[in-house]
C-alpha positions in Angstrom: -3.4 -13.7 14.9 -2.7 -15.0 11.3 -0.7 -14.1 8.5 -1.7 -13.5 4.9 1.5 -14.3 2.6 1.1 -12.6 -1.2 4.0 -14.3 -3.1 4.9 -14.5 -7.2 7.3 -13.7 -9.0 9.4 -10.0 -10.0 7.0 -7.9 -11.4 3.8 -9.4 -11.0 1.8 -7.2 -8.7 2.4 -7.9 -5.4 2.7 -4.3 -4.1 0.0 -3.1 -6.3 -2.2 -5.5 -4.4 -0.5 -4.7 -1.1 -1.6 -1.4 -1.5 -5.0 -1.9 -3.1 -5.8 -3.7 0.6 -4.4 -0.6 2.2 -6.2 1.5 0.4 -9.6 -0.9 1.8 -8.4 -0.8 5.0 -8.6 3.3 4.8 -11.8 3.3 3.1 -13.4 1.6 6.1 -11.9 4.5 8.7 -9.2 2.6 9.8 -5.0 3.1 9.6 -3.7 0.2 7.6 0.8 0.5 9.0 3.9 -1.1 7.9 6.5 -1.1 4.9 5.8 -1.2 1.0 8.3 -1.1 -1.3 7.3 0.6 -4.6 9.5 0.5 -7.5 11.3 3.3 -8.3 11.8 4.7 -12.2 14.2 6.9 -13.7 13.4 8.1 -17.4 11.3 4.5 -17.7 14.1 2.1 -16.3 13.7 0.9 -12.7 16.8 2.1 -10.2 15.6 0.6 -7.3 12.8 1.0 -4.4 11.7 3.1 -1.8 10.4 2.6 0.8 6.8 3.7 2.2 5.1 4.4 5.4 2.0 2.7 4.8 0.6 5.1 7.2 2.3 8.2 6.9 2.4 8.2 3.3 6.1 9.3 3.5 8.8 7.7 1.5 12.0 7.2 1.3 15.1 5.3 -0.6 16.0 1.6 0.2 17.1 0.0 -2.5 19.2 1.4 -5.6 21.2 0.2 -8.6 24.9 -0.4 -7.6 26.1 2.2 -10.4 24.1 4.9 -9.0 24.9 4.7 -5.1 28.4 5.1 -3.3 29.7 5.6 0.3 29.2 3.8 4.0 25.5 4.7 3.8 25.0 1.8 1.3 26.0 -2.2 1.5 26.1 -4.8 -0.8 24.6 -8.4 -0.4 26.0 -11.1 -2.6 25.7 -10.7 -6.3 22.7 -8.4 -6.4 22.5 -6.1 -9.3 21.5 -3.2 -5.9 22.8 -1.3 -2.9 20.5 -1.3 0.2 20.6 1.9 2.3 21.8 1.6 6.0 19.5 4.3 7.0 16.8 3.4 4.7 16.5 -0.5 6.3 16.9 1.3 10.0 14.2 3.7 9.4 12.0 0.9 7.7 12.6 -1.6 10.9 11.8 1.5 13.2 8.7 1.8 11.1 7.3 -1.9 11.7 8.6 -2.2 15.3 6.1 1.1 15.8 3.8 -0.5 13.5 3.9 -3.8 15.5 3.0 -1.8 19.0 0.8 0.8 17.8 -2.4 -1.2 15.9 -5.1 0.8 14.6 -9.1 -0.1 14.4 -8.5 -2.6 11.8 -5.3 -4.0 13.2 -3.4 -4.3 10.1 0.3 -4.2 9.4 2.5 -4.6 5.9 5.9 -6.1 5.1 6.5 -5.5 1.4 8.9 -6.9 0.8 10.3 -10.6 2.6 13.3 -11.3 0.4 16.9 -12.9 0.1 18.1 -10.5 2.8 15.5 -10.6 5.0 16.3 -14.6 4.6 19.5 -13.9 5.8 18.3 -11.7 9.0 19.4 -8.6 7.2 17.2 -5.8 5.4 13.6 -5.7 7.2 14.1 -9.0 9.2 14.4 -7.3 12.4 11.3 -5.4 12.3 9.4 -8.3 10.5 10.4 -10.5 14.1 8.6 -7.9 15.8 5.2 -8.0 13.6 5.3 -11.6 13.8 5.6 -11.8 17.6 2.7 -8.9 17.8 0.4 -11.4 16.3 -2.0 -11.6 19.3 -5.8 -12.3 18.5 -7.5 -9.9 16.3 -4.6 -8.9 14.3 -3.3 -9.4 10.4 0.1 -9.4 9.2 0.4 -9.2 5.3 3.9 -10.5 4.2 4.7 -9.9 0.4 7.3 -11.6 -0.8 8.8 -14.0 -3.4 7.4 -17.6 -3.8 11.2 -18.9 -3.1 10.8 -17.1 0.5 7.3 -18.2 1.4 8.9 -20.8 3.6 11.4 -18.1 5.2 8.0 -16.0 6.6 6.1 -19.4 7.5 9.3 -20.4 9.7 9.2 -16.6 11.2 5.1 -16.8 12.1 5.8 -20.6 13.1 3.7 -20.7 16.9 2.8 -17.4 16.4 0.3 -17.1 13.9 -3.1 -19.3 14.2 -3.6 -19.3 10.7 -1.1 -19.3 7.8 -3.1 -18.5 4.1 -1.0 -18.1 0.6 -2.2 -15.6 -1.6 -1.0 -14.6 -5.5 -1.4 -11.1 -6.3 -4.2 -9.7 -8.0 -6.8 -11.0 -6.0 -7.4 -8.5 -3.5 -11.1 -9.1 -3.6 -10.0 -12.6 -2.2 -7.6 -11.3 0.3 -9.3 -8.9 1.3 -12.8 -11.1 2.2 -10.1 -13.5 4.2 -8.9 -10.7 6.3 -12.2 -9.0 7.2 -12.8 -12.9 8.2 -10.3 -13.0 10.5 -10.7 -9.9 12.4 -14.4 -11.0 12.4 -15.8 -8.7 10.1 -17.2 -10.3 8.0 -18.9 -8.6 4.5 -22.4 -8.9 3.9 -23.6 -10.9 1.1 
């Protein structure tokens, strides 16, 4: 029951790591789940993200430039440069609620990525309640998410989560040997 928060910046590698630990997770036999929201790029400029089923391996769109996206299937937040997609956000929350029930040998679960909308209970807020109240002993929830929101996903595991720990990206070595810790199994030396 504790939460691993991977925070930084745009751009500086936390889904890469998010999906370096999945890829761990798998190695050992067991079926990392949740969201991770890969950048998308059109002839080498970024339109957006998807969004990917940690465990099914499927994608999706979620997030996509304003100039590129019309019609009801799309909202805007604020001054964001993007359009979030209704069914995009409804299939990613269906995702972690399923996630959040259904835990696999390594009881592992992803939320890639805890922004300014999920801030503002929007985007993957409603499935990110339900891995945070799934956070029973023996079970991991990796939040990515900018270092302006790490407070937003501490108030969210707040009574929930035994153990808080803030990670940067691009230590998965790190992250990983805390997470084996808590689901007590530990590496050998």
């Amino acid at each position: 029951m504790s939460c691993a928060i991977i925070h930084g910046p745009i751009g500086i590698g936390k889904t890469k790591t998010c999906l370096d630990l999945a890829e761990r997770a798998r190695a050992e036999g067991s079926s990392p789940r949740g969201v991770i929201s890969p950048a998308v790029f059109t002839n080498g400029e970024q339109i957006g993200y998807d969004c990917l089923n940690i465990f099914s391996g499927e994608a999706s769109p979620l997030v996509r430039l304003k100039s590129l996206v019309k019609g009801p299937e799309w909202f805007h937040h604020g001054n964001l440069k993007y359009a979030f997609s209704v069914p995009g956000f409804k299939r990613a929350n269906l995702i972690l609620l399923h996630s959040a029930k259904a835990m696999g040998p390594l009881p592992l679960v992803f939320v890639d990525e805890f922004g300014r909308l999920e801030r503002a209970g929007l985007g993957f807020y409603p499935g990110a309640v339900s891995v945070a109240e799934s956070l029973t002993p023996g079970r991991v929830a990796v939040f990515a998410c900018r270092t302006d929101t790490v407070d937003a996903v501490k108030k969210l595991v707040l009574g929930r989560a035994r153990e808080v720990m803030e990670f940067e990206p691009g230590d998965a070595d790190s992250i990983w040997r805390y997470i084996r810790r808590v689901l007590g199994r530990e590496l050998p030396t």
